[in-house]
MIFI-561020 format. One record per residue (C-alpha): x, y, z; residue in three letters; residue number from 1. Coordinates in steps of 0.02 Angstrom, whole numbers. Each point is the difference from the previous one (the first is absolute). Layout:
REM MIFI-561020
((X,Y,Z),ALA,NUM) ...
This chain:
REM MIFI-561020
((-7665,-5715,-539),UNK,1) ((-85,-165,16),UNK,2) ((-26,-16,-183),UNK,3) ((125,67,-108),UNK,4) ((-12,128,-138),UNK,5) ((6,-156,-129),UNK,6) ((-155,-91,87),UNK,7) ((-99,187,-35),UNK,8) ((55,46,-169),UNK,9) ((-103,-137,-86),UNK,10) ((-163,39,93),UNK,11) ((23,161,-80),UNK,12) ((17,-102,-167),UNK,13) ((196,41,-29),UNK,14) ((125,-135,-28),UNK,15) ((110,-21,160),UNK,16) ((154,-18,-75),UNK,17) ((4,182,-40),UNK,18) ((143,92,81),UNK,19) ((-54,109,151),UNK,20) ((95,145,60),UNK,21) ((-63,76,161),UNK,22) ((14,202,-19),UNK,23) ((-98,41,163),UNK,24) ((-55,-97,170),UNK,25) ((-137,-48,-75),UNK,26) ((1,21,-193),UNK,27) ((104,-91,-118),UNK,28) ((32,5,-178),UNK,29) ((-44,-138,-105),UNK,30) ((92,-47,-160),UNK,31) ((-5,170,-40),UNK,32) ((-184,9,-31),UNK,33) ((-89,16,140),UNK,34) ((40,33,168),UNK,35) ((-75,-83,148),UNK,36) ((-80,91,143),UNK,37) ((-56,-78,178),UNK,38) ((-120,120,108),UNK,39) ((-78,-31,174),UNK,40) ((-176,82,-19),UNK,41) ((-106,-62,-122),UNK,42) ((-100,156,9),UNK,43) ((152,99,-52),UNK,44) ((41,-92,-128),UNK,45) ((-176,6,-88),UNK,46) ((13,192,9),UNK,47) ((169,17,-76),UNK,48) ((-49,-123,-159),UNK,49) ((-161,101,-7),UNK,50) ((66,168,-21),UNK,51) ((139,-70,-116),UNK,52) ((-145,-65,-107),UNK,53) ((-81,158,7),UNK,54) ((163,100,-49),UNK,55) ((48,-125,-150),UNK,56) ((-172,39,-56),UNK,57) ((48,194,-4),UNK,58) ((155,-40,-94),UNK,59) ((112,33,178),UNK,60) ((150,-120,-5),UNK,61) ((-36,-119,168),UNK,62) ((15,-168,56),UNK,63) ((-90,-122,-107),UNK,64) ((-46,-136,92),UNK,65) ((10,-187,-97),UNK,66) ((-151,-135,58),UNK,67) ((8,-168,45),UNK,68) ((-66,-154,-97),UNK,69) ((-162,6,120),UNK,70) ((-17,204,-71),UNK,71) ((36,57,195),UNK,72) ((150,122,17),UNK,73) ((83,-56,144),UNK,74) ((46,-156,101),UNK,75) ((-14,-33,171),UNK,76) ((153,-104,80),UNK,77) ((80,-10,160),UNK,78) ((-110,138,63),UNK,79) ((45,156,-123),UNK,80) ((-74,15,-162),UNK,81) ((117,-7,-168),UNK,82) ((-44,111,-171),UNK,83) ((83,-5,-158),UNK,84) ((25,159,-80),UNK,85) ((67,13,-181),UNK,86) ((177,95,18),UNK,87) ((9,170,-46),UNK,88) ((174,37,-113),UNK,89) ((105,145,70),UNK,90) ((95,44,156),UNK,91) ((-18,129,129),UNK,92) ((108,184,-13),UNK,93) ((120,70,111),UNK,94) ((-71,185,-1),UNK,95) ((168,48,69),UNK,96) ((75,-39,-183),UNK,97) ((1,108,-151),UNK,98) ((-105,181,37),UNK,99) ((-66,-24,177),UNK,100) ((-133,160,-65),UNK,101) ((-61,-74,-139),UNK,102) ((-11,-180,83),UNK,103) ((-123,50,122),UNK,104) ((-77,114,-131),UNK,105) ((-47,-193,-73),UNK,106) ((-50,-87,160),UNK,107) ((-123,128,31),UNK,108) ((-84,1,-163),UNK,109) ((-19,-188,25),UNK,110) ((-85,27,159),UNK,111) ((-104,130,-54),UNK,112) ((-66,-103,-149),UNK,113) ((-6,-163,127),UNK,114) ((-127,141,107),UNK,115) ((-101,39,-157),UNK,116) ((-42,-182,-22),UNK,117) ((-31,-44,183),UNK,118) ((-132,126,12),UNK,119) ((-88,-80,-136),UNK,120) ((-27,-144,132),UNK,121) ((-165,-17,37),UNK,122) ((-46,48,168),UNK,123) ((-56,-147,56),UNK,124) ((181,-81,-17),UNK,125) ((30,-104,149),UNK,126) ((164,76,92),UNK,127) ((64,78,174),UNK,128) ((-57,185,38),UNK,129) ((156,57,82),UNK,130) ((-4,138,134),UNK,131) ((173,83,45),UNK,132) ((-45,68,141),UNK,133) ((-76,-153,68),UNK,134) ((141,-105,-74),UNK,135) ((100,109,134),UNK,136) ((-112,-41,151),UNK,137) ((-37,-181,-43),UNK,138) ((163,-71,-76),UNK,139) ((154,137,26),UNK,140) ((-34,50,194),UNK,141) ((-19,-159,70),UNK,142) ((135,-67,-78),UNK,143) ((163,90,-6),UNK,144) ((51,153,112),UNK,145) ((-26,177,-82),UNK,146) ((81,142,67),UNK,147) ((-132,134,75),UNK,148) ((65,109,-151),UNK,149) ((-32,-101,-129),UNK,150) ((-167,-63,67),UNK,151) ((-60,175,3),UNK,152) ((64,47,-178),UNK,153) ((-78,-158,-44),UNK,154) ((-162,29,95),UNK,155) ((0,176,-77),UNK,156) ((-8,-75,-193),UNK,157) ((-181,-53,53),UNK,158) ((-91,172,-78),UNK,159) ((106,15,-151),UNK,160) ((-33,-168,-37),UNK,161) ((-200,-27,4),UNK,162) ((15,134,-145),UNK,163) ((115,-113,-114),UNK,164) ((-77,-84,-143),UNK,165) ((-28,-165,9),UNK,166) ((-23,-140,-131),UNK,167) ((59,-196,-28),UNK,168) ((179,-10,10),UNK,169) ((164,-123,-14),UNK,170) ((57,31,154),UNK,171) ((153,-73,-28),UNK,172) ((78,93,-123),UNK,173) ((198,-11,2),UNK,174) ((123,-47,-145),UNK,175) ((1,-175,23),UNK,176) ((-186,-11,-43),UNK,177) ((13,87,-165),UNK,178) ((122,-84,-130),UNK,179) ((60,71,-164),UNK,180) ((61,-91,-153),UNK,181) ((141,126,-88),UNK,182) ((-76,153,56),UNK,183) ((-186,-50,-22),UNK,184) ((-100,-35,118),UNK,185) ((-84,-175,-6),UNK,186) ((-99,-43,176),UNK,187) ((-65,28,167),UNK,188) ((41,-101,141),UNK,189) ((-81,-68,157),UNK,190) ((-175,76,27),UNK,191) ((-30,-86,151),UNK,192) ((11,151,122),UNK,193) ((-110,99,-109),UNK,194) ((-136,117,103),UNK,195) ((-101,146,9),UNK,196) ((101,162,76),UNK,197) ((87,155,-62),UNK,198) ((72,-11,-161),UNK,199) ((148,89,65),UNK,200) ((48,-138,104),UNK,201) ((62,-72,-154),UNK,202) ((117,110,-67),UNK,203) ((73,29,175),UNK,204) ((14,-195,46),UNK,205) ((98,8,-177),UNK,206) ((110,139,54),UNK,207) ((26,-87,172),UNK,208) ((60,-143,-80),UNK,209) ((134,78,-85),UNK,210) ((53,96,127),UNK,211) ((42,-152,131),UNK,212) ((189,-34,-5),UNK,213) ((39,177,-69),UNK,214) ((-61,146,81),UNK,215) ((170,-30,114),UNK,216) ((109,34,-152),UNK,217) ((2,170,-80),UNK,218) ((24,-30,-181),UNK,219) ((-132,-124,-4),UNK,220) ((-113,143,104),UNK,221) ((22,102,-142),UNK,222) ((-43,-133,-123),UNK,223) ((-179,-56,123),UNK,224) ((-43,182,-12),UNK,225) ((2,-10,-178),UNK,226) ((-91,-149,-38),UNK,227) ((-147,45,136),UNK,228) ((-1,190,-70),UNK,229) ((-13,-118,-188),UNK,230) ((-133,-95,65),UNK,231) ((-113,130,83),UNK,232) ((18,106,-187),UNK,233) ((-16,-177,-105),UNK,234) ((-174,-19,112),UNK,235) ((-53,191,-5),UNK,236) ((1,-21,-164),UNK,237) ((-145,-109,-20),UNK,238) ((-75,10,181),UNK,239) ((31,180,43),UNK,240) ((59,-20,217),UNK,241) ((-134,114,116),UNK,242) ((75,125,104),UNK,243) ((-54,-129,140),UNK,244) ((91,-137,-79),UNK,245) ((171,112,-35),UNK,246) ((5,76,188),UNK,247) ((-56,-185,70),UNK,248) ((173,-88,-78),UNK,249) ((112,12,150),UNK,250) ((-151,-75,115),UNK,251) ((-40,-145,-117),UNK,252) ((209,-41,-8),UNK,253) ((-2,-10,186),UNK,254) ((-166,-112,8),UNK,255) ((52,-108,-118),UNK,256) ((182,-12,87),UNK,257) ((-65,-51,145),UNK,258) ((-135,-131,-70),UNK,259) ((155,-81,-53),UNK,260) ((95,0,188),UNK,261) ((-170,-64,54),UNK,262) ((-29,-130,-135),UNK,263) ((197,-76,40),UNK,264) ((-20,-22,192),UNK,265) ((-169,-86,-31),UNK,266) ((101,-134,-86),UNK,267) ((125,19,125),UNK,268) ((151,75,-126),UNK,269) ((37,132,169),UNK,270) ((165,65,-103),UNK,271) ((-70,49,-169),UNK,272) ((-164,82,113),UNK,273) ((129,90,90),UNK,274) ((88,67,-170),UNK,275) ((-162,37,-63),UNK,276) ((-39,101,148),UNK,277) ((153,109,-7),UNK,278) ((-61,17,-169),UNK,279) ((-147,81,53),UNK,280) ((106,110,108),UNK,281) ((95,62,-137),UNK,282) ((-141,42,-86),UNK,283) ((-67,106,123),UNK,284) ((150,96,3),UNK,285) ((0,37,-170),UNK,286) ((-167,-2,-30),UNK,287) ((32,170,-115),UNK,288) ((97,-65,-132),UNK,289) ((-163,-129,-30),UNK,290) ((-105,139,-28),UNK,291) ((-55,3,-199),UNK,292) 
């Protein structure tokens, strides 16, 4: 970086002597405070501090962004922009620890209520209107090579899916974007991939997430089946799951699966796309045991 992190922290009014910790490529914590968070797309940015305004204002633990001496909330330096967000106490779970059942049974509750409020957004919220099936045309197919098998199980999701519902969501919804201070939950995480698409995509990007690394090891199998079967009851509970959504599962694990090979050979990271990809085969295999 051209200018270093103590030539930015006073523009954004805090004293640069403060001890910085970097926790992330591109986030650091600051004295223990705040944490510092540099961003390439201004227009990104100004949706993720708007919908975290919007959910403080309906009491929903997020991000809570600190202004600058001017009253802007971000700097611009070295070409990225730089926000200050007041840190959140807490730390994130291991899901795998404890009762895997009744884990999940929590995380799914949370992302039900986290649905509740985001379809109080108003309409006219400014954010992507993701497509699956275009996603898969557009951005998967050109860039990574999908087995004729998959691409027509993949291709074949395209009816059960126009039938999902729909509404604002996270979109990035894994364990490392929801922390927890001694078993409570205190905040929401990184809204900056938030769109518009089925609201099952996020409890199965969640149960993706912890599945990576273990559905090669049978004991922690067992222990992903009962977190995801926690989380699909902790979310029935509030958001009762269509008979669409329940039978669409095993599709939306494989789209998602391969979003991911797709988005690592885009940044050129060939050996994690190829992981993810055998991933996705996996899950194609099994796709029964996914089934709610």
């Amino acid at each position: 970086m051209m200018q270093t992190l103590q030539d930015i922290l006073p523009l954004l009014g805090i004293d640069p002597q403060e001890p910085v910790r970097q926790i992330y490529k591109s986030a650091w914590d600051v004295g223990g405070r705040y944490i510092l968070k540099r961003g390439g797309v201004l227009a990104v940015l100004e949706k993720s501090m708007r919908l975290s305004e919007l959910l403080l204002a309906k009491d929903i633990p997020a991000p809570e962004y600190v202004p600058t001496a001017t009253g802007e909330f971000f700097i611009e330096a070295d070409g990225a922009y730089f926000t200050l967000m007041r840190r959140i106490p807490g730390e994130h779970i291991d899901p795998y620890k404890g009762k895997p059942y009744e884990n999940g049974v929590v995380l799914g509750k949370l992302v039900a209520r986290l649905h509740t409020t985001l379809q109080e957004i108003p309409d006219d919220f400014d954010c992507p209107d993701a497509d699956c099936m275009r996603n898969l045309d557009e951005y998967i197919v050109p860039e990574i090579h999908v087995t004729k098998t998959l691409l027509e199980y993949a291709r074949a999701f395209g009816p059960l899916y126009e039938k999902l519902p729909r509404q604002l969501i996270h979109r990035d919804v894994h364990t490392s974007n929801m922390l927890f201070d001694r078993g409570v939950f205190t905040g929401w995480l990184d809204f900056d991939n938030s769109e518009r698409n089925a609201r099952l995509h996020d409890l199965c990007y969640l149960g993706a997430t912890m599945l990576v690394g273990n559905y090669r090891k049978r004991r922690r199998l067992r222990a992903w089946k009962e977190i995801f079967r926690g989380v699909l009851r902790g979310y029935g509970e509030i958001h009762a799951l269509t008979m669409e959504e329940r039978a669409a599962v095993p599709y939306m694990f494989v789209h998602i699966e391969l979003l991911f090979a797709a988005f690592f050979s885009k940044a050129g990271q060939d050996k994690i796309s190829q992981k993810c990809l055998n991933m996705t085969k996996w899950l194609y295999r099994h796709r029964g045991i996914l089934l709610p």
